[in-house]
N, C-alpha and C positions, 0 to 999 in steps of 0.2 A: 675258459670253458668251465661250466660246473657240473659239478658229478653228480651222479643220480642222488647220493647222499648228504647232498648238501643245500642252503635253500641261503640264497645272495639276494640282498636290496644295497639298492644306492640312492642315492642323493648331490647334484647339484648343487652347492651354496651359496650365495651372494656375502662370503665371509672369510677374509683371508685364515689358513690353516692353520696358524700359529692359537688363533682366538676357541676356532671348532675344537683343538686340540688341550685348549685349559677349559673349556665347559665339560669335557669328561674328565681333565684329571686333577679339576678340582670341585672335590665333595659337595660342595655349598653349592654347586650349578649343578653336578650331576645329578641329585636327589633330585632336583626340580622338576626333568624332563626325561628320569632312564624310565622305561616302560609303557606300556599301551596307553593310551587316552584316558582319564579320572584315578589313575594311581597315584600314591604317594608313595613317599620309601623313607624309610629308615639307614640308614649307613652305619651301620654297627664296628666296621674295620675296614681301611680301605689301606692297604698299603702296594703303591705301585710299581714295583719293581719285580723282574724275576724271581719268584719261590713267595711273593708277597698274598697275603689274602686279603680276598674281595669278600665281608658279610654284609648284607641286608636282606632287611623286611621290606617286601613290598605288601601294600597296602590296598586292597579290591576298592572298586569306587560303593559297590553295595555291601559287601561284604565278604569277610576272610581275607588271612595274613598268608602270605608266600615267603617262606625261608631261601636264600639265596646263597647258596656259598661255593665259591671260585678261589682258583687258586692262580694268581699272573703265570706265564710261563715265556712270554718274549712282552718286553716294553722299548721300544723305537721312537722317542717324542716325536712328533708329528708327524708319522709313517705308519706303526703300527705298533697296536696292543694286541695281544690275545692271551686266551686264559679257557684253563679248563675247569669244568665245572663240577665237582662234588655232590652238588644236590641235583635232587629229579627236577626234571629230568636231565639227563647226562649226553653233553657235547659239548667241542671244543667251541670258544668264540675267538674270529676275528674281527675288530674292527683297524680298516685300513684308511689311512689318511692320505689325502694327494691333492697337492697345489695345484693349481690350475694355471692361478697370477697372481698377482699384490694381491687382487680384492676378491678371488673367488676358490672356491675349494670342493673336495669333494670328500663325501663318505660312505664306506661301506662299510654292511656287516656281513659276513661269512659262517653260518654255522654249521659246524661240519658234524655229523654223526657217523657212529661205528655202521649202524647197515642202513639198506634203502628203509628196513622196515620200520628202523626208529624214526629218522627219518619224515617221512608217510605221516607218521602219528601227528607230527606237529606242522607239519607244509601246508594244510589246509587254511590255516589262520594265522602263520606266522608273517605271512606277505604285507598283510593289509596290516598285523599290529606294526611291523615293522615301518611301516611308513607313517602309523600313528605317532612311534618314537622319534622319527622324523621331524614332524610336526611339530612336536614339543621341543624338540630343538630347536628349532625355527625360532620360536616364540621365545626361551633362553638368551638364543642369542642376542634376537633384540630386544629385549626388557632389559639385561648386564652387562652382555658380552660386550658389543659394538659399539 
């Protein structure tokens, strides 16, 4: 069930977990495909483990730089990452990983906010970028991963 303060996407994969699970936790894939459609990013610190930080620049497709900074708080290899985030806007992230079979997997992300009303602010367009980040996965996976 999700809470009125929370706003969940999944995905389906045609890609065993272990592979979904090194395109984010390794830098050189994740830059590729973390964020909306025409972003790019910068990875300034990525270190993954509990108490570890997450900085980058994301980079607008027209313009303006987005400062990024998270801080891991549970790392699960191919189960679950989450982290909380330092810069604005502020909520915790989960991404949850789950095998399906050899060849398929799945993913979620979870972001959870302190009220409905923060919330509200970002649920309007976070569904669709969310599936955008999806997308870019996709395409990851099969350009290196697979």
């Amino acid at each position: 069930m999700i809470a009125e303060n929370e706003i969940y996407s999944s995905r389906i994969l045609e890609t065993p977990v272990e592979k979904v699970y090194q395109a984010f936790a390794q830098p050189q894939h994740l830059k590729n495909w973390w964020g909306p459609e025409g972003f790019t990013n910068t990875i300034h610190e990525f270190n993954l483990q509990p108490d570890g930080k997450w900085v980058l620049t994301m980079h607008g497709p027209e313009k303006g730089n987005y400062e990024n900074e998270s801080v891991f708080t549970v790392v699960q290899p191919e189960k679950l990452v989450a982290w909380k985030r330092i810069s604005q806007p502020l909520f915790n992230m989960e991404i949850h990983f789950k095998k399906i079979d050899e060849k398929s997997s799945e993913i979620a992300f979870r972001m959870i906010f302190k009220s409905v009303t923060e919330c509200e602010k970002i649920k309007s367009f976070a569904g669709s970028k969310n599936e955008e980040n999806f997308d870019r996965l996709e395409r990851e996976l099969l350009r290196v991963i697979t």
